[in-house]
ROROMI-814039 format. One record per residue (C-alpha): x, y negated, z. Coordinates in steps of 0.001 Angstrom, whole numbers, plus 500000, padded with zeros to 6 digits. Layout:
BEGIN
XYZ;...
# end
This chain:
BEGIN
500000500000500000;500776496458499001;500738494409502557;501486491152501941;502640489000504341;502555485566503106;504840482350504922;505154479722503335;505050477493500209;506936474671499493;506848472351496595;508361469023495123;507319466856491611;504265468935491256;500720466745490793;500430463686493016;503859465169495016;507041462875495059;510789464223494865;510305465151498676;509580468638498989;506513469418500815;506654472896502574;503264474414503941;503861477174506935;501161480002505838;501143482418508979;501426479757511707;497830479703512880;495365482179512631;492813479305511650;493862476066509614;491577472903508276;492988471171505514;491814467577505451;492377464357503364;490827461351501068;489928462469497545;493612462876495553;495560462678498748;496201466050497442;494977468796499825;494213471573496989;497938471006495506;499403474018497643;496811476315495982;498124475432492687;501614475692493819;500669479183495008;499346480300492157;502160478421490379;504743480550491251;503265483711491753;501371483582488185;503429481099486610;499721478830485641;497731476771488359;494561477344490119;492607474906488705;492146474213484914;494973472155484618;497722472909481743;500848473658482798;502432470684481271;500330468078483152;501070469224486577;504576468065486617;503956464446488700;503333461541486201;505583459234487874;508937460892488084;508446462806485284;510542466162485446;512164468303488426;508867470397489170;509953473304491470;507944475645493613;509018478300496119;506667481112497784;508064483068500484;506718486292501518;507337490129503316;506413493185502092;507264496108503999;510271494591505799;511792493014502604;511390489289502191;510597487714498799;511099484675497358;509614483481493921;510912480442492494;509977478832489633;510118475097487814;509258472913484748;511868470020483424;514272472147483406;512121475632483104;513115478452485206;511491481731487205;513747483503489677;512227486698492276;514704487120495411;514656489947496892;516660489781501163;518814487266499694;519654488604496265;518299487534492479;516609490350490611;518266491251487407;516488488500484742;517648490604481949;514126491362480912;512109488810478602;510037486443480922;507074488589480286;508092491782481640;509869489770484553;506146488373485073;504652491979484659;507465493387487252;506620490935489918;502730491666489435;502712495096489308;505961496521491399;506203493770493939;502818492213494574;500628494928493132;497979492155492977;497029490724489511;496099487128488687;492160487885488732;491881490461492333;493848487389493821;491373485074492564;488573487655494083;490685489034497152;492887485801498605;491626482226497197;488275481289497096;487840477661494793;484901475383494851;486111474248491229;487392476568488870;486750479916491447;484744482536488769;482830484634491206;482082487975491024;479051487832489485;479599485719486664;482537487477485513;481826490157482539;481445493959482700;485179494569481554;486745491586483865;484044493150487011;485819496408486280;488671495417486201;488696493667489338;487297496977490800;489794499388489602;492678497085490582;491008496904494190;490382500694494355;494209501055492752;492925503420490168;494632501054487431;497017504421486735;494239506607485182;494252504076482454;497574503648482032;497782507738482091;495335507316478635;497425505023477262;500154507653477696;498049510200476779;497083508563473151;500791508843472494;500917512856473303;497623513115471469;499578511652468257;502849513490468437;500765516777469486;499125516117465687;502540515491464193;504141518732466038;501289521063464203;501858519447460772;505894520149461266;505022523741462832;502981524409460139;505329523239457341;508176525549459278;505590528292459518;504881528102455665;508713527719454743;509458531202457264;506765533292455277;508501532073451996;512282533128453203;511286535940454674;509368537250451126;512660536402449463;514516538292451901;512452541331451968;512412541994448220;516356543757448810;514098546489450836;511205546710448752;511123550169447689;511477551033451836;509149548645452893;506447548080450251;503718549750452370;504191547770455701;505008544670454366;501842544975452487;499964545446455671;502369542486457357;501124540365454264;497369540872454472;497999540322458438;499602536844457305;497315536001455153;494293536185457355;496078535028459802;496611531532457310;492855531794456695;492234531723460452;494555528762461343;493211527178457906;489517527500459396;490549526008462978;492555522789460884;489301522648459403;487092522586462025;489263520393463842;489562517538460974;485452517819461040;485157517229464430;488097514575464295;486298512832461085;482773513055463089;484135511674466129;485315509062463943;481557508772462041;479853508213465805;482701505720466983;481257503762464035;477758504423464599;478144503256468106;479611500160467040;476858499373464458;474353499575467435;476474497823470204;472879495076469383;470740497431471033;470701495820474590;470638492180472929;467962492858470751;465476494108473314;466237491315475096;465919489142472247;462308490898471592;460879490440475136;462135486761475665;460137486401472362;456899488183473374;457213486190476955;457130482865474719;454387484524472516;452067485277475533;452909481593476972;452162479908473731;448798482075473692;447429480714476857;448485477112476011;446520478106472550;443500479183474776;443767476071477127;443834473861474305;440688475630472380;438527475469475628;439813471428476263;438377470736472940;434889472618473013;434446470954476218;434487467600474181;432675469130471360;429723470487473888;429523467322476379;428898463549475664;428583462788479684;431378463848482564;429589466961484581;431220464989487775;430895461494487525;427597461705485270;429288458877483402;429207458891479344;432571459854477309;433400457375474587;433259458612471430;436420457518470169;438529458983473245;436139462506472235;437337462078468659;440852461336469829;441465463812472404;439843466386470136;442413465716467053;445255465517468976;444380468983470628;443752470673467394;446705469338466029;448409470611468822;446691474011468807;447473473931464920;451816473213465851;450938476420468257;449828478692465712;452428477980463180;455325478768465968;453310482058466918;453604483074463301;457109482150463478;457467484032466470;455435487292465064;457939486981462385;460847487077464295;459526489595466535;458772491906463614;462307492187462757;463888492706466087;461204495554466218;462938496672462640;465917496447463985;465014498482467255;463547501353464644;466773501795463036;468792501974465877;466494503935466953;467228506270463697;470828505956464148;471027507254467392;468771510563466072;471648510567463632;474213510234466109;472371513037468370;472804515350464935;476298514672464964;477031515217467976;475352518969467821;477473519181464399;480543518682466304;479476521377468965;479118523913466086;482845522602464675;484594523322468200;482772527039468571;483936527615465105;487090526162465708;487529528434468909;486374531349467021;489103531421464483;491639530297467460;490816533676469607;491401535570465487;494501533865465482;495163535711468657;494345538840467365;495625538933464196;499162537958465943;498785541235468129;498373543394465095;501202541653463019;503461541992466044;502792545828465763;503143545597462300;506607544005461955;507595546789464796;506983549260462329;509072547991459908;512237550348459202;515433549232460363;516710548837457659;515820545654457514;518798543068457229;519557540772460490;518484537575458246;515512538945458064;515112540018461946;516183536580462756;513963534628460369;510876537130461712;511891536191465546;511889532534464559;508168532933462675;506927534668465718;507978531637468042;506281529101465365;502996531152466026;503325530982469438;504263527386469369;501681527031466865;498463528554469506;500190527069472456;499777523232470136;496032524022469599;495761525166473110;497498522150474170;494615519639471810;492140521334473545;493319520605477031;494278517025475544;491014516354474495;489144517597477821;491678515427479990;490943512525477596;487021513146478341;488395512994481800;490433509809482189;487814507432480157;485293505023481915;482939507835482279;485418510424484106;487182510465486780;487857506802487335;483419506746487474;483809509525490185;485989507717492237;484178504635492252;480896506548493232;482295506843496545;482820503634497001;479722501587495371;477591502714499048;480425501220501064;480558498182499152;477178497604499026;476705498551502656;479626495424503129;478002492922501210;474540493257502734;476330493287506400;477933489613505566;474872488538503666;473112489086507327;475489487557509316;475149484349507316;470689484582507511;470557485328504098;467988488041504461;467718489967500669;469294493657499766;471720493332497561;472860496338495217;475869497240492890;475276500060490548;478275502444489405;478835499914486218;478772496901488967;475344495925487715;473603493845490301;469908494495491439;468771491914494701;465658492323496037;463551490248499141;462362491703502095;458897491835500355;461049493791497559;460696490657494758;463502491432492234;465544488068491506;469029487912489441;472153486191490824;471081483228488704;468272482657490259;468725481907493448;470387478076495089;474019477341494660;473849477771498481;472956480958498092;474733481875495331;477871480980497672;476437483339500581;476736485992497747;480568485140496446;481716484686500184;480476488256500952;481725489583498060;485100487915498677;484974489655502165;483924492748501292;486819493604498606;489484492231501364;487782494956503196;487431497458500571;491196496464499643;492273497670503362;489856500740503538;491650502261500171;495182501372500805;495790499296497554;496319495411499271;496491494113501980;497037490190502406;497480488189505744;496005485345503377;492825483757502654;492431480146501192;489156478534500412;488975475194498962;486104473071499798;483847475680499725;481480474522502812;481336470723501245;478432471045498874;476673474529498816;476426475379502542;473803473604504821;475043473686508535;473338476741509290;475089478627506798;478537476615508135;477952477402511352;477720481755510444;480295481535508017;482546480159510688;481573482774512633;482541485410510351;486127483770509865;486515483639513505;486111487285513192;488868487839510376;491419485989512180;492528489006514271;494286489760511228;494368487085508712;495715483325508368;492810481553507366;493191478128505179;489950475692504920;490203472535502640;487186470583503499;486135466852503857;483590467843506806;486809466830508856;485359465700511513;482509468215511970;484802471303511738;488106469776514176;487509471746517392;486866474728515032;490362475513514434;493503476759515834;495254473992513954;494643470823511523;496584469716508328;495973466362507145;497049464892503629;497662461227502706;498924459232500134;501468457177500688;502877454625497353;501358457233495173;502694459838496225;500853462765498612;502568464393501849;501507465757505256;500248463459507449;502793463076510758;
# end
């Protein structure tokens, strides 16, 4: 496991920063509120965090503008931190450019391209990529993405690098590269095979008159056993060519989801334009069927009848054109659904094609088998009089065979551990186990801050949240409150998912301005409390402006000012 201990960050010529470095102590206090005036720069030490550990800010900033204005050049950054007993250092700077990992006092070999020196530190040192940090340690009011508004890929990714199952997919990538060169090796062992049969033909004609009888019986062995591997190739290049059909097929339907989505929003705005329709038709035989007002018993000017009643009809005119619009539209999403419908009945078919292929395909492998046994028996028989070319060239043919079965045993087992290390294997298992704790995490800190719903992830991290009287809502439909009740206990519950499986483990956690806007002071006051319960373990970081509200909440205060232009740490 990854346990980061992280102490300090210190920093010179980076935003609003002078030529004076600026050094922040990160495990000092278990608790520390970050205060300061707008610009005084109190978010700076995130993006000199990120800075050097990532090598980009936190914020949407380019990299170029957050070398300070005024001086120009001599950016430099320095992040010091412990991971099992051996002290880091990253260092990095702009004007000049430079990136530098220490490692107890000695530079790391920079031999590398900056790339893989970047890929090095994240994934041998911190084990922590740019996105899990921006889920696990720092939480942004500004340019934080939560959770739930990152994509299915990015969610998953987050995910896999908290449950540190990152290696099955790197062990596909490696196994893409065996599947290739196990393809090759067959074509070469078959070429050898083919080029064996042909020497040892030419070598067996000098015994011919001996031999004619058995090596007729050898030959028809031979040949059916080239007919057998010739039926397996086969089979195998017309399952290979129909995997390759329903890759494609899949692709043409990846519309499905949007489509049917596309089709109800449409129907939705159908049945809405349909009551407005109806509202509008009863509005004007009301005018058509009354001259006086059934309340006030007063009489309705004609003109205002005649007025009212065009506008309305023009109205309920504009709303039948769009419905025919609509119906339009809605009739070829509903094409579109019938033949993806129809592709997926073809992709079914091919799918059962490809399950005939493999039987066939194992068929002729277990002839193969067979047919080896008799030839092996066959060649035994063979008299002795055979030359040692010959014996040699046979002993080399029989190894290509079994080299040959022990390759199409070998794409067999390739392709079942392929099945096994996609999205839908074993990766899917092991995040089964840990969807219920997750979920049973998220719910616990959604309680503790009175935000009363039931929040679920499904096994593709899918969110369904539902109210105590079970009303379904999305994440986009609730407050930005509440939607920051949800991100905090996310953000809590993969720190604690992170520690349950072993993968990270940070003494960190930085939130900038988060309590400002979105919370009310109920919600402050709970999500206080839950910090005060992290700090047995953590060194907690709050940038706020709610200064004076949150002092005596603290183990310790950092203020910010700017001074000539230039931002430092208050005395």
């Amino acid at each position: 496991m990854a346990n980061i201990i992280f102490e300090s960050v210190r920093y010179k010529n980076i935003l609003s920063t002078g030529n004076t470095w600026t050094e922040v102590q990160l495990n000092r206090s278990k608790s520390t509120l970050i205060i300061g005036d707008n610009g005084a720069g109190k978010s700076t030490m995130l993006d000199a965090l990120t800075f050097a550990l990532y090598g980009k800010p936190f914020r949407k900033i380019k990299k170029n503008q957050l070398v300070n204005s005024i001086n120009g050049k001599g950016l430099e950054v320095e992040a010091n931190f412990k991971i099992s007993g051996s002290k880091f250092v990253i260092k990095r700077g702009i004007k000049p450019n430079y990136f530098e990992i220490w490692k107890n006092g000695e530079m790391l070999n920079q031999d590398a391209a900056a790339r893989d020196y970047q890929v090095y530190l994240e994934e041998s040192i911190l084990k922590l990529n740019h996105k899990s940090f921006g889920q696990v340690v720092v939480l942004g009011s500004s340019t934080f993405v939560p959770f739930m508004q990152l994509r299915a890929g990015e969610r998953r990714e987050v995910i896999e690098d908290l449950l540190d199952i990152q290696i099955f997919t790197v062990m596909n990538t490696l196994l893409k590269d065996r599947v290739t060169d196990n393809k090759a090796t067959i074509k070469d062992i078959k070429h050898r095979i083919e080029i064996l049969d042909s020497q040892i033909a030419s070598a067996k004609t000098h015994n011919e008159s001996i031999r004619k009888l058995r090596e007729g019986e050898v030959e028809k062995l031979k040949e059916r056993l080239r007919e057998q591997i010739a039926i397996v190739e086969a089979e195998q290049e017309a399952v290979d060519t129909l995997i390759q059909e329903v890759s494609g097929l899949n692709d043409d339907i990846k519309d499905k989801p949007d489509t049917k989505k596309k089709l109800k929003e449409l129907q939705e705005l159908d049945r809405e334009l349909a009551n407005k329709h109806k509202s509008l038709s009863k509005e004007v035989a009301f005018y058509q069927d009354h001259d006086n007002c059934p309340t006030c018993k007063q009489g309705i000017e004609h003109d205002f009848k005649q007025e009212t009643i065009t506008q309305h009809n023009a109205k309920t005119t504009e709303i039948e054109e769009a419905r025919a619009e609509l119906e339009g539209k809605s009739s070829k999403l509903e094409g579109r659904i019938d033949e993806i419908d129809d592709v997926e009945n073809v992709i079914s078919a091919k799918n059962l094609q490809m399950s005939e292929h493999r039987m066939a395909s194992k068929i002729a492998m277990n002839s193969c088998k067979a047919i080896k046994e008799e030839l092996v028996g066959a060649e035994e028989q063979v008299t002795e009089s055979a030359n040692n070319n010959v014996d040699d060239l046979e002993k080399d043919l029989k190894e290509c065979h079994k080299g040959q079965t022990e390759l199409f045993d070998s794409k067999e087992v390739l392709g079942i551990v392929s099945s096994m290390l996609k999205d839908g294997g074993i990766k899917t298992q092991i995040i089964k186990q840990y969807v219920p704790v997750m979920n049973k995490l998220i719910n616990k800190y959604l309680s503790a801050m009175d935000f009363f719903v039931q929040f679920e992830l499904d096994e593709n991290f899918n969110e369904t949240i539902k109210s105590r009287f079970r009303d379904v809502f999305s994440y986009s439909s609730f407050s930005e409150g509440e939607k920051l009740r949800i991100d905090l206990a996310l953000l809590f519950t993969w720190r604690a998912v992170a520690k349950l499986r072993n993968s990270v483990s940070t003494n960190l956690l930085i939130m900038d301005e988060i309590m400002d806007s979105s919370l009310d002071s109920s919600g402050t006051e709970e999500f206080l409390k839950i910090i005060q319960e992290l700090t047995a373990d953590s060194n907690i970081f709050i940038i706020s402006h709610k200064g004076d509200q949150l002092f005596d909440k603290f183990h310790s205060v950092i203020r910010f000012e700017k001074v000539k232009n230039f931002s430092r740490i208050a005395a």
